[in-house]
C-alpha positions in Angstrom: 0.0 0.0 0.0 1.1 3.4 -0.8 2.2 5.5 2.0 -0.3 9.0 2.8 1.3 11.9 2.5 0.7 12.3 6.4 2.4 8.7 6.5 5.3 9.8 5.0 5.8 13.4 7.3 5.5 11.0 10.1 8.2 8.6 9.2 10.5 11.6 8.3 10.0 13.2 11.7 10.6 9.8 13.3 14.0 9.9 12.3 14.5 13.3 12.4 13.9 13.8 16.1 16.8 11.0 16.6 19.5 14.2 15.8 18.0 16.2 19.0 20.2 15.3 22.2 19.5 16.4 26.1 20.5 19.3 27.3 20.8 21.4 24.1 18.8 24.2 22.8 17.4 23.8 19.2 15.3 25.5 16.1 11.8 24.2 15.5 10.3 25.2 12.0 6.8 26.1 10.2 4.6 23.9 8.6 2.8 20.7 8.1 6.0 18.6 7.8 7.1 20.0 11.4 3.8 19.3 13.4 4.6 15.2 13.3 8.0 16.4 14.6 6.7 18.4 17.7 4.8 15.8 18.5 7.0 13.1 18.7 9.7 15.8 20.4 7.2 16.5 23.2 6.2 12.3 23.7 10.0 12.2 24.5 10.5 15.3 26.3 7.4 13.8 28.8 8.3 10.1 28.5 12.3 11.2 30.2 14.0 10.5 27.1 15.4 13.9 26.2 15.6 16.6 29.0 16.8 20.3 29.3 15.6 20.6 25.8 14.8 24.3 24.8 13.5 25.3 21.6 13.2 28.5 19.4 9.9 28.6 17.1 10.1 30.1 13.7 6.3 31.4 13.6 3.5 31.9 15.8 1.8 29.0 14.8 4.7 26.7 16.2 5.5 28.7 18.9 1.6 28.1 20.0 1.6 24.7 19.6 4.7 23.9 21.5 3.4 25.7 24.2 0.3 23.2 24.0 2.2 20.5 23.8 5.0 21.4 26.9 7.7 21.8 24.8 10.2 24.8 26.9 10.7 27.8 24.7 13.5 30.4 24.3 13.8 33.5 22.1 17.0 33.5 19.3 18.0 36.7 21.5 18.7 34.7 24.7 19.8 31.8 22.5 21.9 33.3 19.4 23.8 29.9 19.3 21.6 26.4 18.3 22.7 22.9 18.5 20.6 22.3 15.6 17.9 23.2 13.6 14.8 21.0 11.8 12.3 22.4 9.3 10.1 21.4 6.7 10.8 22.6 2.6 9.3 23.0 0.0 12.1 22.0 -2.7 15.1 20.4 -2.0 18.0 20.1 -5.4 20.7 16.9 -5.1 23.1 20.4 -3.4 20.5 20.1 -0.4 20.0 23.8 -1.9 16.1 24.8 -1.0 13.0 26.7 -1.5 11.5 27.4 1.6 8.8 29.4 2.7 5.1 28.5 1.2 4.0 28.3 5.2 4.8 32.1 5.4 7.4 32.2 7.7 10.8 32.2 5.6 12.2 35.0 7.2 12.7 33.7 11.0 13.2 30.4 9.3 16.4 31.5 7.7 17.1 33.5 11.0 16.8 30.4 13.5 18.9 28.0 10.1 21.6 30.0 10.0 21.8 30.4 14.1 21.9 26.5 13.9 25.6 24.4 13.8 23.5 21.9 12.2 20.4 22.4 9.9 18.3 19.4 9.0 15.0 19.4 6.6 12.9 16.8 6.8 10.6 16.1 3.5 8.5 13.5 1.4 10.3 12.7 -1.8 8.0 14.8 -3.6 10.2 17.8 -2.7 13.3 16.3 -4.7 13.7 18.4 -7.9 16.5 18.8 -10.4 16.3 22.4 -10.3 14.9 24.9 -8.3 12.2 26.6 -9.0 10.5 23.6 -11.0 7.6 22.9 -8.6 7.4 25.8 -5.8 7.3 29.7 -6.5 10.2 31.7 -4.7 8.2 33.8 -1.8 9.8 36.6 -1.1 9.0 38.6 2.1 8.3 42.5 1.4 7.4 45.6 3.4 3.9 46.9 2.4 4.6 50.2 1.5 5.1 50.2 -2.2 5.1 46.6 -3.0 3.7 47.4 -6.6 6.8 49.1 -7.5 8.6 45.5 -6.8 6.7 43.8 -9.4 8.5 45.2 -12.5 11.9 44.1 -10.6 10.8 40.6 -10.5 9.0 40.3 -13.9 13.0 41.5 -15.1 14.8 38.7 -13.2 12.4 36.2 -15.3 9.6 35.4 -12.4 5.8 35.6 -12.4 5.0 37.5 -9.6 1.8 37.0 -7.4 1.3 39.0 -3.8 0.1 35.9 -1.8 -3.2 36.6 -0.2 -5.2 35.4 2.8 -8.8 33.4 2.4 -11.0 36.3 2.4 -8.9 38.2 -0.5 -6.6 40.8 1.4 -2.4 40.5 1.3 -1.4 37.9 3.9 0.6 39.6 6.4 3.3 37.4 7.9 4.6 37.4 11.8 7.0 40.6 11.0 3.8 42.4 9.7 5.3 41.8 6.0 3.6 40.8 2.7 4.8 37.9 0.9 5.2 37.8 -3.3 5.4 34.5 -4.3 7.6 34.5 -7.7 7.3 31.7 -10.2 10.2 30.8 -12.7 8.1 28.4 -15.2 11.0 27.1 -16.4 12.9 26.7 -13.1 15.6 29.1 -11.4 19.1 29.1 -13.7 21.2 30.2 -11.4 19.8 30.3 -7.8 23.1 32.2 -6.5 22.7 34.8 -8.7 18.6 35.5 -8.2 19.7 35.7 -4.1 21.9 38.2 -4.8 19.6 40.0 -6.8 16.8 39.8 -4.7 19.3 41.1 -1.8 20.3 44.0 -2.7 16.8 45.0 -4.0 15.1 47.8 -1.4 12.1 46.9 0.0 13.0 43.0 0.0 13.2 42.0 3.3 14.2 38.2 2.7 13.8 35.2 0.6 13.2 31.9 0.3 16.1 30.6 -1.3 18.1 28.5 1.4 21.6 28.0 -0.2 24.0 26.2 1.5 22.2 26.4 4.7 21.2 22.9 5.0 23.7 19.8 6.2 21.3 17.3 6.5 17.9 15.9 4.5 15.5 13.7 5.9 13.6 12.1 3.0 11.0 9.8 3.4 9.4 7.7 0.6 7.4 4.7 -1.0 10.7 2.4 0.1 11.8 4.0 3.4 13.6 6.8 5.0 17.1 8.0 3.7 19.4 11.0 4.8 20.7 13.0 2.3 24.0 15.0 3.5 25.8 17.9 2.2 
């Protein structure tokens, strides 16, 4: 039988949550892939299998449901330093290069990554493309004022831009009171190094959701099991 796609974020977090040691303080992501994860993270924290564990969340919506679940949370300011990292992605390319950032939260994502020695995603096989750019749209997080004047800029680098909006029509407004324009490249992203740089020195870009180099592990799970992928 052919795992579900809930199957298959399970089995990934079951071997992701194997990196996270006692007595270290750690990154938790955003997103459907990480809620398996923070499950099984709080069954172990209660069951005396990992203690002094400490985590920073990368959105709201985690940081609420870790507080459900009892799992002890720090801010990145008390905590600039992580023993490690886990998240979710969108696209992952055989560099363990990434798209992240279709939950809405790409900017403290990439904040609490790079404040991690070790950064591991966790994914279905699904994620595993080529090139980037192929199945995901890049979103890029924007401040509000004058977003319109963006779109010409990213229509010139090759993407289709689209402001990402919430269900009742207006701009989704991420944690950092941000909009987020989710570019498309129909024919994938040529040189990923190049668009980041681009988008960086762009004003009025506040981050994106390329994740270059960033990432050391993969946790990929799929019809014949669970493999790591390492950079």
């Amino acid at each position: 039988m052919t795992p579900t796609p809930d199957q298959l974020k399970r089995a990934a977090a079951e071997r992701a949550v194997e990196f996270v040691k006692s007595g270290t303080a750690i990154g938790l992501g955003t997103g459907s892939t990480v809620r398996p994860l923070l499950d099984l993270l709080a069954e172990r924290i209660s069951a005396g299998a990992l203690s002094g564990i400490v985590a920073v969340p990368s959105s709201g919506d985690t940081a609420r449901r870790c507080r459900a679940l009892g799992i002890p949370l720090v801010t990145l300011d008390e905590y600039p330093e992580l023993a490690l990292a886990i998240d979710g992605t969108d696209e992952v390319d055989p560099r363990l290069n990434l798209i992240k950032g279709l939950g809405g939260a790409l900017l403290r994502e990439k904040l609490v990554a790079r404040a991690a020695k070790r950064f591991i995603v966790v994914a279905d096989e699904s994620k595993l493309v080529r090139r980037l750019g192929t199945r995901a749209p890049v979103p890029v997080e924007v401040i509000p004022f004058g977003w319109t004047a963006l779109l010409p800029f990213f229509e010139s680098l090759g993407a289709e831009p689209m402001l990402r909006r919430s269900p009742d029509g207006s701009p989704h407004v991420t944690d950092n009171a941000n909009y987020i324009v989710d570019c498309r490249f129909p024919r994938g992203i040529p040189d990923p190094r190049s668009l980041e740089r681009a988008l960086a020195r762009r004003t009025g870009v506040v981050e994106d959701g390329l994740f270059l180099g960033i990432a050391k592990v993969a946790v990929i799970a799929g019809a014949r099991g669970v493999r790591l992928l390492r950079r």
